[in-house]
N, C-alpha and C positions, 0 to 999 in steps of 0.2 A: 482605500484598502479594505472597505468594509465588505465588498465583494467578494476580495480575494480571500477575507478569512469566511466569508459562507461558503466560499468554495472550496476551504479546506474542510471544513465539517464535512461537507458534504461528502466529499473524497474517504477522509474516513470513516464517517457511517456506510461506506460503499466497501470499503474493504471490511470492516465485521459483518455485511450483510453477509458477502460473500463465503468469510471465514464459517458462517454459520450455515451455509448453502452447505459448503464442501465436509464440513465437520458431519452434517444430519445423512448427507450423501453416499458416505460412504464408511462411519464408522460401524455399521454392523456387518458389515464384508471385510473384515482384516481380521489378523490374529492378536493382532497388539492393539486395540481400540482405545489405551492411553496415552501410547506414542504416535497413533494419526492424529489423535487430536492437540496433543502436546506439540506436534509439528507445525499443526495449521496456526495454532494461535501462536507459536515464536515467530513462524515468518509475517504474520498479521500484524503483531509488536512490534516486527524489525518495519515490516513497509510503514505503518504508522509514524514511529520516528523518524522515516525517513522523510516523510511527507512535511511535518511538523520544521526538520532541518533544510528541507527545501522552500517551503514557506519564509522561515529565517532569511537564510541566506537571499531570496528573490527583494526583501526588505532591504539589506544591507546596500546590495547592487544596485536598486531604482538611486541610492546617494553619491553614488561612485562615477567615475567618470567611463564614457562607454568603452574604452582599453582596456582598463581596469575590472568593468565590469565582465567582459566578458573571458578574462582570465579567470579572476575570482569565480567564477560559473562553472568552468570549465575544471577545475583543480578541486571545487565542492563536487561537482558531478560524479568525478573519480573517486573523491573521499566515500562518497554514497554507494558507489559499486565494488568497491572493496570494503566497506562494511556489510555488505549483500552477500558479499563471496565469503567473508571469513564468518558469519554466522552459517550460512551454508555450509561450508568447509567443515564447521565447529560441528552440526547436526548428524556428521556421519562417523566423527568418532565418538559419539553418543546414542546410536541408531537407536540402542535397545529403548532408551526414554522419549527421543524427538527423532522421528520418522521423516528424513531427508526431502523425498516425495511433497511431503506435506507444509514442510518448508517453504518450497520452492515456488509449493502452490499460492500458501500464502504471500512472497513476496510478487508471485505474479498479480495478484488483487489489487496493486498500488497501478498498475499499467490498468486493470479489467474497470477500477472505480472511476479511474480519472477519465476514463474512457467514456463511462459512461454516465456521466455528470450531463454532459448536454441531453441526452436520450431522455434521463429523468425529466429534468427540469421541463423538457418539450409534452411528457407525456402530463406531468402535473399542469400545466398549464391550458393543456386541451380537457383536462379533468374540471378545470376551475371553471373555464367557461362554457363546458358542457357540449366541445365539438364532435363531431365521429370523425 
């Protein structure tokens, strides 16, 4: 399991990189430059915990039996998208503080980091031993 939790860091430093990508990118173009950035770091929060409770649960299920597990998978999975939707949801009757958009960008960071977990690690590697 020691892997799987480098691979969570790693996911999550992947998601504030980006958070801070999209924060630097585009807060001097809005009108509300507290509420983009307020958005980007609540949907960054929420993908974070979501990662953290995806982690969890991937634990629980390697103990369960494979029926089991892949109920319990499947009914965490929804638990996960409907906390995704109802922080969403929540951002737009709040616009004026947390910027919807920005939200969404954030939670999409949990899919952009996990994404690119292998990319890293291949580029760091051709880093270490010095290949082109």
């Amino acid at each position: 399991m020691q892997t799987a939790k480098k691979s969570l860091i790693e996911v999550i430093v992947g998601i504030w990189v980006l958070a801070v990508i999209v924060i630097l990118a585009g807060v001097f173009f809005v009108s509300n430059p507290l509420a983009y950035a307020l958005g980007e770091i609540v949907g960054s929060a929420t993908a974070s915990l979501m990662m953290f409770h995806l982690y969890h649960n991937l634990e629980i299920e390697l103990d369960l039996p494979e029926k089991k597990a892949v109920n319990h998978s499947r009914i965490m999975s929804a638990v996960r998208s409907l906390i995704e939707l109802g922080v969403l949801a929540g951002s737009f009757y709040i616009s004026h503080w947390v910027l919807p958009y920005t939200v969404l960008a954030g939670l999409f960071g949990r899919k952009l980091a996990a994404l690119a977990v292998p990319l890293v690690e291949e580029l760091a590697k051709k880093f270490r031993t010095g290949e082109k």
